[in-house]
N, C-alpha and C positions, 0 to 999 in steps of 0.2 A: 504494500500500500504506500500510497504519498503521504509525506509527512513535510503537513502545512504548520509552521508554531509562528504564533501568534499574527497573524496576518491583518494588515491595514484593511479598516473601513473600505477602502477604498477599490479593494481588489477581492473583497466579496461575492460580488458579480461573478468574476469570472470564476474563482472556483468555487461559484454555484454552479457553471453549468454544468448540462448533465453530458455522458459521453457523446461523440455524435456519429451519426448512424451513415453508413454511407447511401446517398440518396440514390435511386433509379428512377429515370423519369418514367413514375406509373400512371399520372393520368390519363395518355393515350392509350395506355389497357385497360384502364377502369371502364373510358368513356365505351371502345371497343364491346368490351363482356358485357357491360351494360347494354350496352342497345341492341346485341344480340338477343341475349336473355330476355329484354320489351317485346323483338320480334317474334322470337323461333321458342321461348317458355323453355318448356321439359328439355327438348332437341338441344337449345344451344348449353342448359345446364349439364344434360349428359358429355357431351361433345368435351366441357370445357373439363369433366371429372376426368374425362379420358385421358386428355392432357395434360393437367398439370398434378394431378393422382395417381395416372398408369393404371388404371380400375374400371371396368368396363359392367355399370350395375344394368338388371332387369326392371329394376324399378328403383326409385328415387325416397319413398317412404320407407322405414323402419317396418315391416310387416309384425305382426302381433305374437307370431311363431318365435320369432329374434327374440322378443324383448322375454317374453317369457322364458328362453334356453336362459338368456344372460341372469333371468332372474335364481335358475337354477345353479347354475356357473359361479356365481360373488358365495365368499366363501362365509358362512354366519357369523365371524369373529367380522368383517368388514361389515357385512350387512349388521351388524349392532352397532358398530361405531357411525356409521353415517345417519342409524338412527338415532342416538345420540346426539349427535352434530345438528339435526334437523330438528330434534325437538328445542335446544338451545335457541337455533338461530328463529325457528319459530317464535319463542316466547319475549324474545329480544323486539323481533318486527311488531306482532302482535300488538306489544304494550305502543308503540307510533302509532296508533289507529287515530286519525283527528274526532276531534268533536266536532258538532253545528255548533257556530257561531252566529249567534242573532244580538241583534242591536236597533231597539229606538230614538235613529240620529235626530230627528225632531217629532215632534206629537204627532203620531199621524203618518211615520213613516217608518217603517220596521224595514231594516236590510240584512240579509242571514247571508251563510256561506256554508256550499258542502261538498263536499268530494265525493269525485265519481272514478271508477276506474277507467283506465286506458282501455278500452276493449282486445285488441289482440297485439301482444306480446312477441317480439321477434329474440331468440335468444342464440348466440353464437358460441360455441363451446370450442375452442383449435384440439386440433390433432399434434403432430408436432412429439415432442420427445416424452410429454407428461399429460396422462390423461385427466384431463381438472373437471371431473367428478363433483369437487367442491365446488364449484364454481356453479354448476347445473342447482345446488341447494341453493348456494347465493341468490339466486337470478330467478327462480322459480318461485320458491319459498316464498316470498315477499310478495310475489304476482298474486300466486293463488288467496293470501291474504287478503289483500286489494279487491280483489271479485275480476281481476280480469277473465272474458270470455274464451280467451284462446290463448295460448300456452306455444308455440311452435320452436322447436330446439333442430338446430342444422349444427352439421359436425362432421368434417371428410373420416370419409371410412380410410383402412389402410389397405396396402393392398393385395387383397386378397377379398374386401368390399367388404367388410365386417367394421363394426365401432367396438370400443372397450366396453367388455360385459359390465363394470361398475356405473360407465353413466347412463348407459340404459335403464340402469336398476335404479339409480337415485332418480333421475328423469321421471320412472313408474310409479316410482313410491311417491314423489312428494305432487304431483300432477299435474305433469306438461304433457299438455292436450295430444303433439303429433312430435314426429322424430321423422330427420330425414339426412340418407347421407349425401350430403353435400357442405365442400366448405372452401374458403376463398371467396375471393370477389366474386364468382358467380354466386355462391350464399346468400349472402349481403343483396344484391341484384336483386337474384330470385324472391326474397320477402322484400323488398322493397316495390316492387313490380306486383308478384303476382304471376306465378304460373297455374296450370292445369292443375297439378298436383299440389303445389307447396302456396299456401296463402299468403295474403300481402298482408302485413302488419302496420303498425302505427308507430312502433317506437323499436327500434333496435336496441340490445344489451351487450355484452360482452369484451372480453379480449381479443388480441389476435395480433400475427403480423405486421405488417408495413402494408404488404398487399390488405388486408382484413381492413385496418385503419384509414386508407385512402380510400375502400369505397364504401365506408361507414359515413365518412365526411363529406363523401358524392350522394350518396341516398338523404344525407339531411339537405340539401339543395334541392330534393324534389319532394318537398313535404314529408318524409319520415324522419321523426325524433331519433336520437341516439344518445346514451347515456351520457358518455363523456367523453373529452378527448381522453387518446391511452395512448400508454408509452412505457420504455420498458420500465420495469421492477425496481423499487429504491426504499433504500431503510436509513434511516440516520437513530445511532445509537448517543448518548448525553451518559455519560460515565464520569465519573469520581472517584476516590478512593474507597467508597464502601459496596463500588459492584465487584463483578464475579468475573477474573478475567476470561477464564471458559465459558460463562455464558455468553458474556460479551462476544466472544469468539463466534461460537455456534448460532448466534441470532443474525451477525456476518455474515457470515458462510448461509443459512438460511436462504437469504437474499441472492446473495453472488449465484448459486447454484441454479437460480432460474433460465439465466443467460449470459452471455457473454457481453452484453450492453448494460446487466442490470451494476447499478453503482451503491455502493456502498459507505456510508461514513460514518466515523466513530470523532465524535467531538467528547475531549477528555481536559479536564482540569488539573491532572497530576501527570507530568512527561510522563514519571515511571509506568504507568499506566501504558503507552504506547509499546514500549518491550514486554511487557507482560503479555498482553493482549495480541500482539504478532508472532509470538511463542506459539501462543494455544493455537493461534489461526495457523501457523505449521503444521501444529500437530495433529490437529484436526483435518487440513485438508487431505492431506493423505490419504485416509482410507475413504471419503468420499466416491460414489459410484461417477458423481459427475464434476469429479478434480477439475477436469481439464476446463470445462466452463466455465467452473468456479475458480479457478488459477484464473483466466484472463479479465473475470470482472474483476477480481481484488487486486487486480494489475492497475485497473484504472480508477480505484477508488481510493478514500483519502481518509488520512488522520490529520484532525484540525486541535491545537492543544492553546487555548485562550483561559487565562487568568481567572477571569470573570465571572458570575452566574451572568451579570448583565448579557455582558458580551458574548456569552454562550447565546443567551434565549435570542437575543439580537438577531444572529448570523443565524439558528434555526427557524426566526420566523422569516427570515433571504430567503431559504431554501425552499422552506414551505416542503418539507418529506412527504411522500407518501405513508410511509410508515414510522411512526417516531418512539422510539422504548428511552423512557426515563429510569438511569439507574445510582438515583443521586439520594445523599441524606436530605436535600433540599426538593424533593420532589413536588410539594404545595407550592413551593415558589415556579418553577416549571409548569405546574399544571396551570396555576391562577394567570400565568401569562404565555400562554402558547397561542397563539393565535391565528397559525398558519401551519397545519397541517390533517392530512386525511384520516388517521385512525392512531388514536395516543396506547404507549403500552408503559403501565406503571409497575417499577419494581423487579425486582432480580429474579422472581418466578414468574412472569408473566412474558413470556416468550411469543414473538411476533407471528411466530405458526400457529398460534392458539388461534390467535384473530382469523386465522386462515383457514379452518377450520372447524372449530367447537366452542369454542365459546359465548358465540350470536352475534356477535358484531360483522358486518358485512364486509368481505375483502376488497369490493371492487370499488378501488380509490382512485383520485387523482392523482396523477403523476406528472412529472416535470413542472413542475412550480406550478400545474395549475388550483391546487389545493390553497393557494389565495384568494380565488374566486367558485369554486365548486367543491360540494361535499360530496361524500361518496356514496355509491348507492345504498337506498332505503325506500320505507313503507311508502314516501312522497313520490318517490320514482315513476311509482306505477300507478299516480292519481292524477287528476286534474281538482282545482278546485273550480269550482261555479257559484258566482255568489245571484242573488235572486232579493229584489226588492218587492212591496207593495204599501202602495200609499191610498190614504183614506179620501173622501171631498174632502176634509176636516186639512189632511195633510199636504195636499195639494194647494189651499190656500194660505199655507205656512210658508213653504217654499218655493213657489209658483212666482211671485213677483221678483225673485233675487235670479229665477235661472231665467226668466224674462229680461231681463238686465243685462246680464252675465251675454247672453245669447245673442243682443240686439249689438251688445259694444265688439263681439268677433265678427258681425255682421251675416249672420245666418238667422235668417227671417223667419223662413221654415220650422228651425226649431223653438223658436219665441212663436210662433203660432200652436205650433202644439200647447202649449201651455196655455196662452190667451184664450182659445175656444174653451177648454175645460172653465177657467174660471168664469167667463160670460156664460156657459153653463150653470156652473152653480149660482153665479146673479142670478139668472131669471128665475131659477126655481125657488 
C-alpha cells in the first residue's frame, strides 16, 4: 500500500481519487445492442448471448424445472444462512415502511402524502468471478416489501447456459417474480425496452461492469430509473491504537479481493499502526483464493496517517467511502460527525462483510465520492411518494385570493381564472 503521512489540505483531492479505469469507447455498442434489442426483442438478445457468452440458450427464461433442481442442489447449511440473512435484512427494511402524512396548511385545506410502489422492478445480478446471491436478497427483499408488482432478475448464464444454483434459490425464496439468463448490455436493453419474453420495467437495480454501467446510464435517458451511479468497491478503514491490526487487515483485504480496481484505505492516527497493519495484510494475503486480485488492489490503495480526529473526519468526509469501519476509542466523535458516507461500521467486531450480508443493512452503496449526494439503497428505493390535496368552499376562500395574486403577477391568467370562477361561485350562492 501507499503510505501518505500527513498530507496538505491541499492535495486531498487528489488522493481522493479513486483508481482509474481504462476507458473503451462503449457508447457506440450500447447505442448498437440497444437499438437492436428495440428492433429484433428475443432475436437480437439471443444473438448478443451468443456473442459475448459463447452460450447458445433454447429459451431466455429460467424454466420452473431449473429453479426447482437448484432449489435441491444449495446445500441446507447455505440455504439456512441466506435464511438468516433474509430474515435480518427483512426486518431492517421493514421497520423504513413510511407513514401518511397529513397536514391542515390552512382551514379548509388538508394536504397528505403517500407512497406507492414502483410497479415493476428490473434487477441485475453479474456473472463474472463471484456469484452475488447476496445481492438478489438486497434488491428483492426490499421490493417485495414495497408491494412492487413484478420482480424481474437477468443474470448471464455460464457457459454451459446454466446460472449459480444459490441465486436461483434466494431469487425463489425471497420472491422475484421471473428469472432470465441474460446479462450485459443486452440485459439492461432488454428491461428497459421490453421484449417478447423479458418485461420492460420502470427502474433498474444492480451492479455490474463498465459494459452493465454504461447502458444503465443509456436506459435512464429513455425514461427508466436506475439506482445509482456504481463503480468499483471501496472501504476506508479510521484506526487508532485501540483497533485490531488483523482485523484491520482482513476488513482490507475484504474489499481489495472484489477487484482489481477496488481501493482501499486505512486512515491511522498512530504511524506504528501502519507496520503492524501491512504485516497482517502479508500474512493474510497469502493464502487468499483471490491473492492475485487482491495483490493488485492493495497495490493501488493507501495509508493516510494524520495527527488529528479533526483532520481525520475532514479528509473522510473528501472521500465520502462507500464503506467506512470506525475502529477508534473516539468513535461518538466519528459517528456524530460523519457526514459523507454510504454504510458506517462501528467497532473492532463489526466487520464490513456483515453489512454484506447478514446483518440488514443494505450493500448496494454509493461509490466514488458519490455518497455526498446519494444514499444507498433502501425501502425509498422502491417507492414513489404522491402527495394528494382537498380543499373545502370554506378553504378555497382562505387561499383563493393570495394564489389569484401570486398567478396574475407571473402573468398566467388561466390559472387566476381557475380560482376566480370558484369564488364568484360561492358569491352567488
Amino acid at each position: 500500500m501507499i503510505i501518505v503521512k500527513n498530507p496538505e489540505k491541499k492535495d486531498w483531492a487528489s488522493i481522493c481519487e479513486r483508481p482509474s479505469v481504462p476507458q473503451q469507447n462503449l457508447q457506440s455498442l450500447v447505442n448498437k445492442v440497444f437499438a437492436k434489442v428495440k428492433t429484433s426483442g428475443d432475436k437480437a438478445v439471443a444473438n448478443y448471448t451468443k456473442q459475448f457468452d459463447k452460450v447458445v440458450l433454447s429459451e431466455l427464461r429460467v424454466p420452473e424445472t431449473e429453479i426447482q433442481k437448484a432449489i435441491e442442489t444449495v446445500s441446507k447449511d447455505l440455504k439456512k444462512a441466506i435464511q438468516l440473512a433474509a430474515g435480518s435484512i427483512q426486518k431492517f427494511h421493514k421497520a423504513q415502511t413510511p407513514q401518511k402524512i397529513e397536514v391542515e396548511t390552512a382551514s379548509g385545506v388538508v394536504c397528505w402524502q403517500e407512497a406507492r410502489a414502483i410497479e415493476r422492478i428490473g434487477i441485475y445480478i453479474p456473472g463474472g468471478t463471484a456469484p452475488l446471491f447476496s445481492t438478489v436478497l438486497m434488491l428483492a427483499i426490499p421490493a417485495v416489501i414495497a408491494g412492487c408488482n413484478e420482480i424481474v432478475l437477468c443474470t448471464p448464464p455460464d457457459k454451459n447456459g446454466n446460472i449459480n444454483p444459490a441465486i436461483l434459490y434466494a431469487a425463489n425464496y425471497v420472491g422475484v417474480t421471473s428469472m432470465y439468463k441474460v446479462g450485459g448490455i443486452q440485459a439492461i436493453a432488454a428491461m428497459a425496452y421490453g421484449t417478447a419474453t423479458i418485461p420492460q420495467v420502470n427502474k433498474i437495480f444492480g451492479p455490474g461492469n463498465q459494459y452493465v454501467t454504461a447502458a444503465k446510464q443509456h436506459a435512464s435517458q429513455l425514461g427508466v430509473a436506475i439506482d445509482m451511479p456504481a463503480g468499483p468497491s471501496e472501504l476506508l478503514v479510521l484506526a487508532d491504537e485501540s483497533a485490531n491490526p488483523a482485523f484491520v487487515a482482513s476488513d482490507l483485504l475484504s474489499q481489495a479481493e472484489h477487484g482489481a480496481d477496488s481501493q482501499v484505505i486505512c486512515v491511522v492516527t498512530s504511524e506504528k499502526l501502519i507496520a503492524e497493519i501491512g504485516e497482517k495484510i502479508e500474512q493474510q494475503i497469502k493464502v487468499l483464493p483471490r491473492k492475485d486480485i487482491a495483490t493488485q488492489a492493495i497495490n493501488n490503495s493507501k495509508f493516510i496517517f494524520l495527527h488529528k480526529d479533526q483532520d481525520c473526519i475532514n479528509f473522510i468526509n473528501e472521500y465520502a467511502p462507500e464503506h467506512f469501519i470506525i475502529c477508534s476509542k473516539k468513535e461518538d466523535f466519528y459517528i456524530q460527525n460523519i457526514r459523507n458516507a454510504g454504510s458506517v461500521f462501528i467497532g473492532n467486531y463489526t466487520p464490513e462483510s456483515a453489512g454484506d450480508y447478514a446483518s440488514g443493512t443494505n450493500h448496494t452503496l454509493p461509490t466514488n465520492g458519490y455518497a455526498k449526494s446519494y444514499s444507498g439503497v433502501n425501502l425509498d428505493a422502491f417507492l414513489k411518494k404522491i402527495t394528494f390535496q382537498k380543499i373545502t368552499p370554506k378553504g378555497i376562500q382562505n387561499i383563493g385570493p393570495s394564489i389569484e395574486l401570486m398567478a396574475e403577477a407571473e402573468g398566467l391568467q388561466a390559472h387566476k381564472n381557475a380560482v376566480t370562477l370558484r369564488l364568484k361561485n360561492l358569491e352567488n350562492d
